[in-house]
N, C-alpha and C positions, 0 to 999 in steps of 0.2 A: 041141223045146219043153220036156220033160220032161228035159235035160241043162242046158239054162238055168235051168231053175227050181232043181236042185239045186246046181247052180254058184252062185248066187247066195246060198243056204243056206248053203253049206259056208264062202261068205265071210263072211255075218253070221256065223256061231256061231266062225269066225276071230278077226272081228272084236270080238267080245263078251269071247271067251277075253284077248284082248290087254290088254283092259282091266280086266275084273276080275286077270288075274292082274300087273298091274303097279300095284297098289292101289287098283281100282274098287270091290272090296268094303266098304274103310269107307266110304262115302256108303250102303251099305245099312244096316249096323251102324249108323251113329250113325242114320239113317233109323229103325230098327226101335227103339233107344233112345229116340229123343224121342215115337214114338208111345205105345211103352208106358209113361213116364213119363207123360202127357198123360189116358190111363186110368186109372192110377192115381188121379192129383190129379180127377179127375171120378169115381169110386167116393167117395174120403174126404169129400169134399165133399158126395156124395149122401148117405154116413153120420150129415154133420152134422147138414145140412137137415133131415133125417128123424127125429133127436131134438128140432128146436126147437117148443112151442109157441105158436104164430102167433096174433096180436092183432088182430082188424081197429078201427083206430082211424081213425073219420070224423070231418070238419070240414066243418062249414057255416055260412058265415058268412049273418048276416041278407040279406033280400033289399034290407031299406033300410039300406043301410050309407051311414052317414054320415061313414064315418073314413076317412081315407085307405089307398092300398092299404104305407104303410111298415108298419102292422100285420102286414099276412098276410105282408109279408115277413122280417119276425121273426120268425116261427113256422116259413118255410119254412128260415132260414139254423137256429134251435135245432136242426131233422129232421137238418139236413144234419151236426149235430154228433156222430149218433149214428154214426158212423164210428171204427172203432176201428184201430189196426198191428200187428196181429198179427206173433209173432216167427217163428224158421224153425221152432221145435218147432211150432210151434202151427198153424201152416199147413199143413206137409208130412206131418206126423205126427198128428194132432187132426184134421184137414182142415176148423180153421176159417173161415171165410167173411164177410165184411163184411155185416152185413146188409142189404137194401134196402127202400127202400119205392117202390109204387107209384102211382100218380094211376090213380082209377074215378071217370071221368065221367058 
């Protein structure tokens, strides 16, 4: 029992060996790359976040609205304009962030 189990060991860590030493290690490297790249940009981001001062801006349209709903959808496509493109400094570096808003019902 105990010769089978190490037999079968000595094949995985064979078989392991085979791979990383015939280039299995870059899938860890770029692996280990894209995580801490992905940390990064969620630190700078959280740096952002945490100098803007936040607005809470509510709309309440009457309960007797008489106007059609093209109105509130004009208001909703201006919201949608406040979308900016930030360049690569500014994104990667800055760790600016598109603003958003959200709907509290």
């Amino acid at each position: 029992m105990s010769n089978d189990l190490f037999a079968t060991i000595g094949d995985l860590t064979g078989i392991i060996w085979l791979i990383i030493s015939h280039g299995g290690w870059i899938v860890f490297v770029l692996l280990a790359i894209y995580i801490l790249y992905q940390m990064y940009v969620e630190e700078i981001q959280g740096q952002f976040l945490a100098t803007i001062d936040w607005t809470l801006f509510e709309i309440k349209p009457p309960k007797e609205n008489i106007t059609s709903f093209y109105n509130m959808e004009q208001v909703l496509i201006q919201l949608h304009t406040l979308f900016d493109n930030y360049n690569f400094q500014e994104r990667m570096v800055e760790g600016r962030v598109v603003f958003s808003w959200q709907w509290k019902l």
